[in-house]
Structure formats: structure tokens, C-alpha cells
C-alpha positions in Angstrom: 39.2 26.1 -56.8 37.6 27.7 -53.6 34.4 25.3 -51.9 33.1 27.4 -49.2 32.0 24.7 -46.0 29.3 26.4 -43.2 27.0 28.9 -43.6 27.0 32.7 -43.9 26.0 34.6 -41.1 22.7 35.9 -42.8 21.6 32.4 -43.5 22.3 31.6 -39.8 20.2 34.5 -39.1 17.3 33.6 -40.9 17.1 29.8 -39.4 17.5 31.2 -36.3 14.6 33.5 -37.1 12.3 31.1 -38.2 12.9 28.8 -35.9 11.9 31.2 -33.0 8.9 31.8 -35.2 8.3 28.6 -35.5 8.4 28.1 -31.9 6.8 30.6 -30.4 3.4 29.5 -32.1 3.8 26.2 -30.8 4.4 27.7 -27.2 1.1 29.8 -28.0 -0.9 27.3 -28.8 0.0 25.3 -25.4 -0.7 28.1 -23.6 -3.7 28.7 -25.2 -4.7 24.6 -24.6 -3.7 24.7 -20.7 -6.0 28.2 -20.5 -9.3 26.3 -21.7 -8.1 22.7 -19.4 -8.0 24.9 -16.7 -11.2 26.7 -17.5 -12.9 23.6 -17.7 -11.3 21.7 -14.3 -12.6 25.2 -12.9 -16.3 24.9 -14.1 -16.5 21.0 -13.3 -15.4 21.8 -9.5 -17.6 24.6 -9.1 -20.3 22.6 -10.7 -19.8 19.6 -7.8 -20.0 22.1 -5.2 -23.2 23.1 -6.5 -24.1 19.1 -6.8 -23.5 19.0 -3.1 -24.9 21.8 -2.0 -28.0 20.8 -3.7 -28.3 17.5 -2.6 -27.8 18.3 1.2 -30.7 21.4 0.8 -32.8 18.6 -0.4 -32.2 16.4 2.8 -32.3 19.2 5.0 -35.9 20.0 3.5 -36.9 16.8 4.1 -35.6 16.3 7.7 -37.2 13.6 10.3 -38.7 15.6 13.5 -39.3 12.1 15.1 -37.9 11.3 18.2 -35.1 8.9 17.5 -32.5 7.0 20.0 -30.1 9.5 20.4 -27.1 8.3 23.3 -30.1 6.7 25.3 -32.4 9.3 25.3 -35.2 9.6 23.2 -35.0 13.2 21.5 -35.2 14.7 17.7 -31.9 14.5 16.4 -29.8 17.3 14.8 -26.5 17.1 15.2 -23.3 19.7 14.3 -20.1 20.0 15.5 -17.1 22.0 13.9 -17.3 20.3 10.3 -19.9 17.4 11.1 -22.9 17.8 10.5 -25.5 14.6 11.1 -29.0 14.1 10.5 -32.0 11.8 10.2 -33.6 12.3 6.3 -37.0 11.4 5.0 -35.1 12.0 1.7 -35.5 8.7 0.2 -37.2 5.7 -1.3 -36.3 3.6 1.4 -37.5 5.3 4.6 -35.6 7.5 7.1 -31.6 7.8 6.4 -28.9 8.5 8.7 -26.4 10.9 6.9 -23.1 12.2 8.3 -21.2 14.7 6.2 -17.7 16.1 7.3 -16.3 18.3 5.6 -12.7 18.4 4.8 -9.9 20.9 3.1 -9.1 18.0 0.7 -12.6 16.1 0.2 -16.1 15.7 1.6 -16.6 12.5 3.5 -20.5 11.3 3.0 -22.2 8.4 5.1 -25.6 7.1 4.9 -27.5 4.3 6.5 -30.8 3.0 6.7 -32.3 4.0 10.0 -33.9 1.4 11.6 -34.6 2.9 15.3 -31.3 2.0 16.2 -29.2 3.6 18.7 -26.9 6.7 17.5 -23.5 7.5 18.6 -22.9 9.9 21.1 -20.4 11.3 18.2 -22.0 10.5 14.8 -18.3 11.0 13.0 -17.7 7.9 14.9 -19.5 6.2 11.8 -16.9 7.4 9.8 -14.5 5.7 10.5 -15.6 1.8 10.0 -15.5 0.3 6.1 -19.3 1.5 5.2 -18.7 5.1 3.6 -20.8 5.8 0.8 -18.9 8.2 -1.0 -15.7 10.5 -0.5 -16.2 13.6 -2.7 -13.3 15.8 -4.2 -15.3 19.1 -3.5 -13.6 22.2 -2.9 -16.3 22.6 0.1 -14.3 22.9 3.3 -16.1 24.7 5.6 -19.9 25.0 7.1 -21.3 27.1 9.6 -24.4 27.0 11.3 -26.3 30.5 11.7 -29.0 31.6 13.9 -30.8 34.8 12.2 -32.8 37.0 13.6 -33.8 40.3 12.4 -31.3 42.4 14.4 -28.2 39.7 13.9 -26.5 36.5 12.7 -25.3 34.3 15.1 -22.8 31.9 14.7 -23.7 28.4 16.5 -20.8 26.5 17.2 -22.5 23.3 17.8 -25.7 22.1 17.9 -26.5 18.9 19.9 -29.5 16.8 19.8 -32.5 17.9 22.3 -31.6 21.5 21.2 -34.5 23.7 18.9 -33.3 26.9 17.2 -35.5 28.6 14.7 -34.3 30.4 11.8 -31.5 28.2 11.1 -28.9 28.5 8.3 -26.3 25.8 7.0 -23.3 28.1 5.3 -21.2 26.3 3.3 -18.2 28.0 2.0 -15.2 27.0 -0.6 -12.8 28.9 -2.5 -12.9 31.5 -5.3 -16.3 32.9 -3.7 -18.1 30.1 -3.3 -20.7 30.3 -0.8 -24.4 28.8 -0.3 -26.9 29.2 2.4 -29.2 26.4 2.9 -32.3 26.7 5.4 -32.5 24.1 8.0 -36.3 23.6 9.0 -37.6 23.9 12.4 -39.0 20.5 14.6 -41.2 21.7 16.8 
């Protein structure tokens, strides 16, 4: 009597065919599942660069043209320097508010205070760096300019320091994948 152990070569085939089947709609599927997460994690960073952008226009709208103690002297206070920018804010329920915003390749560091007439920093980043920061934002907003139109040009300003008056100010904020947003900074006279 003849028992035959294994398989044949066409049985062999077909597992083998099946299997592949098998797992190439599985690795479909995945693919299709990692498409949509990263779809998503795309719309919810593009949506917090919005948030941010939005919430700094609204300060900016409301900004304090009061003289305030700026390093000793007694000027209206505007401050921007490389990736800092700094102002004095009207936005809120509590009175004027000291806001500092640097932004960073890998987040957006946000500070706000009370202001209470109190002497500022020569440096407002300088507030940064002691245990009261309200919020460090992953944002993919890593860059602002500051622009000075006029109808023949744009003019990039480098830095603005306190005591200074530009009109026609514009904050530029620029992330990746396109995103860009031009906010209008209000003029103290």
C-alpha cells in the first residue's frame, strides 16, 4: 500500500496564492487607514495655525497706544525682533495684557501677563525664560516677518523697537505646505 506524505505542487500553489491574496488586502487596507490618519493630523495642524493666527489678529486689533514703561522711558510699546514679537493688548476681560510670542521651528512659545504699569524688559524674550509661560503651542508656524507697504513696495522690517511709528504695517506669518497669513498691525499715533 502506497500513503503519499506532503503536498503536490499545485496544492502548494494555490496556498501560496491565496495567501498572497489574503495578504495583500490586509496591506491595502493599512494603507488605506494610514492615508486618512495622515489626512487628518494634516487638517488638525493646519487648523491650529489658523487658531493662532486668529487669535494674535485679534490682539493686534486691539493693541494699547498708551505710553507704557518701556527700559525707563515712557514710550508706546511695540516690539519685534527676529522671531519675537511683544505687545501691550486691550484684548481682554482683565485690562491691558503683556503678550510675547516667539516663534519656533518646533513650537510657538506664548506668554501673557497682566500689565500693571510695570517696567518692561529691555528684551521682552527675557520673560520667557522664568516658570510663568502660558502656553507652548505645537504649530507648524515658524516664521514672521514684519512688512512695511507702501504702494510702490514691501519692505521688510527687521526689527521694530519701541518709540518707533510705521504706518501700513503687516505681521507675515509663514509655515509649511503654503501656509501663509497676513495680519494688519494698527497704527498709534
Amino acid at each position: 500500500m502506497f500513503h503519499r506524505y506532503g503536498f503536490t505542487i499545485l496544492e502548494f500553489m494555490l496556498a501560496l496564492f491565496l495567501t498572497s491574496l489574503l495578504m495583500l488586502m490586509v496591506f491595502q487596507g493599512y494603507h488605506q487607514v494610514l492615508r486618512i490618519y495622515r489626512e487628518m493630523k494634516e487638517e488638525h495642524s493646519f487648523r491650529s495655525d489658523f487658531l493662532l493666527s486668529e487669535g494674535l489678529r485679534r490682539q493686534l486689533s486691539a493693541l494699547y497706544c498708551e505710553p507704557v514703561n518701556y527700559a525707563g522711558r515712557n514710550i508706546k510699546f511695540f516690539y519685534f525682533r527676529e522671531n519675537v514679537l511683544s505687545f501691550i493688548t486691550n484684548f481682554s476681560l482683565r485690562g491691558p495684557v503683556l503678550v510675547v510670542y516667539c516663534f519656533e521651528p518646533e513650537a510657538t512659545i506664548y506668554f501673557e501677563r497682566p500689565y500693571l504699569g510695570e517696567k518692561i524688559p529691555e528684551h521682552p524674550e527675557e520673560l520667557l525664560e522664568g516658570d510663568e509661560i502660558f502656553g507652548r503651542f505645537k504649530t507648524r508656524v515658524y516664521s514672521a516677518k514684519l512688512l512695511r507697504r507702501t504702494e510702490e513696495e514691501t519692505e521688510e522690517i527687521k526689527e521694530l523697537l519701541p518709540g518707533r511709528n510705521f504706518k501700513d504695517l503687516m505681521l507675515q506669518l509663514s509655515g509649511p505646505r503654503g501656509f501663509q497669513r497676513e495680519l494688519p498691525v494698527p497704527f498709534c499715533s
